[in-house]
C-alpha positions as CSV (number, residue, x, y, z in Angstrom):
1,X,0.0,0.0,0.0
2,X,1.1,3.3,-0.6
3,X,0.7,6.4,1.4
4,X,0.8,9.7,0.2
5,X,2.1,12.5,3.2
6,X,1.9,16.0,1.1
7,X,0.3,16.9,4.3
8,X,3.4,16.8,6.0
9,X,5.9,18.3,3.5
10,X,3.0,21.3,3.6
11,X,3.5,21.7,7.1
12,X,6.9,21.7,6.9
13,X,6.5,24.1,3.9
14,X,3.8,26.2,5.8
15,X,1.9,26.0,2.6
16,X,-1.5,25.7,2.4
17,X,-3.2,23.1,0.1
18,X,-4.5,25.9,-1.9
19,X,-1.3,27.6,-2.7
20,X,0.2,23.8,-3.5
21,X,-2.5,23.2,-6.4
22,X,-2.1,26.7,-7.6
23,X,1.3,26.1,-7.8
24,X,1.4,22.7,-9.1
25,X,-1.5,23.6,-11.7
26,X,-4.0,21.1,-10.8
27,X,-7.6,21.6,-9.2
28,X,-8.0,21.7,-5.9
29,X,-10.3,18.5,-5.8
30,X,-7.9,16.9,-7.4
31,X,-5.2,17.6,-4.8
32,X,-7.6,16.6,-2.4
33,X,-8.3,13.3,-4.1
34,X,-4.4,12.8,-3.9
35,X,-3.7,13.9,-0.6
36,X,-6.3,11.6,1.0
37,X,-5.5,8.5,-0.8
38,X,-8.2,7.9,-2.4
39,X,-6.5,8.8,-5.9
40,X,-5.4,5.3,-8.3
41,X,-2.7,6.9,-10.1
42,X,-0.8,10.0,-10.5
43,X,1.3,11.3,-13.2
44,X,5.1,11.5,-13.3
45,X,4.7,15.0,-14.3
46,X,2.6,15.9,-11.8
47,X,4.4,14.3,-9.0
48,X,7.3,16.4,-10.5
49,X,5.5,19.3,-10.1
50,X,4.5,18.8,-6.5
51,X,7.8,17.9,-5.7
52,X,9.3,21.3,-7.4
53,X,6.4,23.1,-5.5
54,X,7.3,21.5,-2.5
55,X,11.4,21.1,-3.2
56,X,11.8,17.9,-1.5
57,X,11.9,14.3,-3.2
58,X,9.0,11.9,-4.2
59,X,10.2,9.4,-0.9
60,X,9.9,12.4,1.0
61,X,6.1,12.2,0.2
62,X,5.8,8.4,-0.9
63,X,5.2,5.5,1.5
64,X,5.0,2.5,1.0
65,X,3.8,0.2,3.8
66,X,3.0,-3.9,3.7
67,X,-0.9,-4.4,4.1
């Protein structure tokens, strides 16, 4: 299983998810859907752009834990 912890790096950024999907260039929702797991993909391209937004490294963000 994999877990996604933007909210973390946006603490540690004091950025607000609002200002991460403006930044990144996705909708809000769609952050949301991320953030809270329940997304089934994501792009490389995008990941790369939350990761430039966030300037840390997809394991900083990426989990991956046994079920």
């Amino acid at each position: 299983m994999i877990i996604i912890n933007i909210d973390v790096m946006l603490a540690r950024r004091k950025m607000s998810v609002t200002e991460l999907a403006q930044s990144v260039g996705i909708t809000l929702a769609n952050l949301s859907i991320l953030k809270n797991g329940k997304a089934k993909a994501i792009r490389v391209d995008t990941l790369d752009k939350i990761c430039r937004a966030l300037d840390c490294q997809p394991g900083d963000i990426l989990e991956w834990r046994r079920e």
